[in-house]
N, C-alpha and C positions, 0 to 999 in steps of 0.2 A: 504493500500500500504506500509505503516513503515512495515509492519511485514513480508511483503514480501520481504523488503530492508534486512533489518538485517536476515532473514534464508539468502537469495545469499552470504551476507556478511560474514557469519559463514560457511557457505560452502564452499565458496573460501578460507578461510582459511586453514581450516581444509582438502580441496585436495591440499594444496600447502605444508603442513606437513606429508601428508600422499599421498603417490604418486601413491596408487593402493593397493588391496589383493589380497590373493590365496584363490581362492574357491577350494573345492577337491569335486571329483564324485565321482562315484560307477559305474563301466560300467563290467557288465555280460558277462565272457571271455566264459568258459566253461560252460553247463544245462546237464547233463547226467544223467538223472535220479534222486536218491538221490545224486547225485555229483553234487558242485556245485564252481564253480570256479571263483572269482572275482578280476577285479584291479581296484586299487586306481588312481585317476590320479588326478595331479593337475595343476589348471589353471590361470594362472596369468591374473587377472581384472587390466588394469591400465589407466589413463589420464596424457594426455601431463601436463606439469606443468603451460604454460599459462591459462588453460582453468581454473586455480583457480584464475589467476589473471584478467581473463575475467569477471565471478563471484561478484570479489567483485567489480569492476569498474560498472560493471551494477547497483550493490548492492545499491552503491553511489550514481549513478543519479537516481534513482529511489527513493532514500531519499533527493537529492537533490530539485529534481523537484517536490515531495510532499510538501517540506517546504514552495519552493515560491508559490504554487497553496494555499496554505492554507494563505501565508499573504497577 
């Protein structure tokens, strides 16, 4: 369960520094034979900025609550 605490913990970090990427396609405009015609498109991936501090708050009681289970 620690190592499941500390990945949440580092994840919530790390979406609360980084708020989202661009993924780019390929999406096939034109096919005419040996003609071939394509665009590029891009797509913006992103999360709300609580859900990093959602993350690490789970992160926490899940290393909290492993400590007292174990003493």
């Amino acid at each position: 369960m620690r190592t499941i605490a500390v990945i949440l913990i580092v994840l919530g970090i790390v979406m609360i520094l980084f708020r989202g990427f661009n993924l780019q396609t390929e999406k096939k405009v034109v096919d005419i034979g040996p003609v071939e015609v394509n665009k590029k498109e891009n797509h913006w991936v992103g999360w709300p900025v609580y859900a990093g501090g959602v993350a690490i708050v789970a992160g926490v009681v899940i290393l909290v609550a492993g400590r007292k289970q174990n003493a």
